[in-house]
BAVEXFI-228930 format. One record per residue (C-alpha): x, y, z. Coordinates in steps of 0.1 Angstrom, whole numbers, plus 2048, in hexadecimal, padded with zeros to 3 digits. Layout:
N
XYZ;...
% end
This chain:
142
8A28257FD;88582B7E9;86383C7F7;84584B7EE;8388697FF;81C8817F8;81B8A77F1;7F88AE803;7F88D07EF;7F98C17CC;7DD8A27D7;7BB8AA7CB;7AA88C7DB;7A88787B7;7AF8587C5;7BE84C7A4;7DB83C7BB;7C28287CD;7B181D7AD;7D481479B;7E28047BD;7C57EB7C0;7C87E5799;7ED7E079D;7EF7C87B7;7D27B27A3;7CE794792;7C57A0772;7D87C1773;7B97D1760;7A77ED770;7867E2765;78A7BB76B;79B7C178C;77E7D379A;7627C2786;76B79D783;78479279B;77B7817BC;78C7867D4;78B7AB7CB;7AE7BF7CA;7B87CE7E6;7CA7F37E6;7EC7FC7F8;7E581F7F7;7CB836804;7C2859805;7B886A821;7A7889824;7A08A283F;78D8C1835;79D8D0817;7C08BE817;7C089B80B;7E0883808;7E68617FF;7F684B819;80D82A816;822816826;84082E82C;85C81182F;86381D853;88781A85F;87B80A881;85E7FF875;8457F2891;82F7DF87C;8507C2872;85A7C689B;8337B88A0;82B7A0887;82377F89B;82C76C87E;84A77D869;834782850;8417A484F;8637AA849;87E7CB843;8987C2822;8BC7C9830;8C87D6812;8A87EA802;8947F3820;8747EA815;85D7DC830;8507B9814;8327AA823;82D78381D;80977181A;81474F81E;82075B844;80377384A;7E7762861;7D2787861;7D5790885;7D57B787E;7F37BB89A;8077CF87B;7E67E5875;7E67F3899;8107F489C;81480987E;80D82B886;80783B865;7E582185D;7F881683E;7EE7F6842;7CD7E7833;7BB7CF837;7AF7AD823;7947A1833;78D788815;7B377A812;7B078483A;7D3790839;7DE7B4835;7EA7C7819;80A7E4816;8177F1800;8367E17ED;8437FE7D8;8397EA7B7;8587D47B3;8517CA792;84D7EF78A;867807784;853825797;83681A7AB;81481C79A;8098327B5;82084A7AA;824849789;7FA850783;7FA86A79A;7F188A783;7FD8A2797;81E8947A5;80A8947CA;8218767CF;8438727CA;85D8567CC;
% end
């Protein structure tokens, strides 16, 4: 099964991930529109952390027990059989947050406009997820 993890010793707190993530996962798919024009405002899947001079950008890692599916009121959040990847659905998600606190990596975000939450979904239409493939210095990997 596919994954993206960080190298924390190649990340050099850029944040391009963040930006391209957001930009992805918009209406317009247009870095500049996305952030400029578009109401409700994208939302990002990834985010980079940073604790004194070692930053890292953290997603949804696809867990293999994943606690965030095992509390999900709703079944808005679900584990593929087949792929592994933990798919999130809107038309299920009533933004109760239960998934934020279960997941214990904070990969999670939330949407407080849509009032859902956000993960990340690996890019399906992609063939490498945006995260990854902007990344200059390979700090994540699929």
């Amino acid at each position: 099964m596919n994954r993206v993890f960080p190298v924390e010793e190649f990340c050099v707190d850029c944040r391009l991930c963040e930006v391209y993530c957001a930009t992805e996962h918009s209406q317009s798919k247009d870095v500049v529109k996305a952030f400029n024009d578009e109401r409700p405002g994208p939302v990002k899947r990834i985010v980079v952390q940073r604790q004194g001079p070692t930053s890292f950008a953290l997603s949804c890692r696809h867990c293999d027990e994943p606690r965030c599916v095992w509390s999900c009121v709703t079944g808005a959040l679900s584990k593929d059989p087949v792929t592994g990847i933990v798919t999130h659905d809107p038309e299920k998600c009533i933004g109760c947050w239960t998934c934020l606190v279960a997941c214990p990596y904070g990969a999670i975000a939330r949407d407080p406009e849509r009032h859902q939450v956000a993960k990340c979904d690996l890019c399906p239409d992609r063939e490498v997820p945006v995260c990854v493939a902007v990344c200059p210095n390979r700090a994540l990997v699929l």
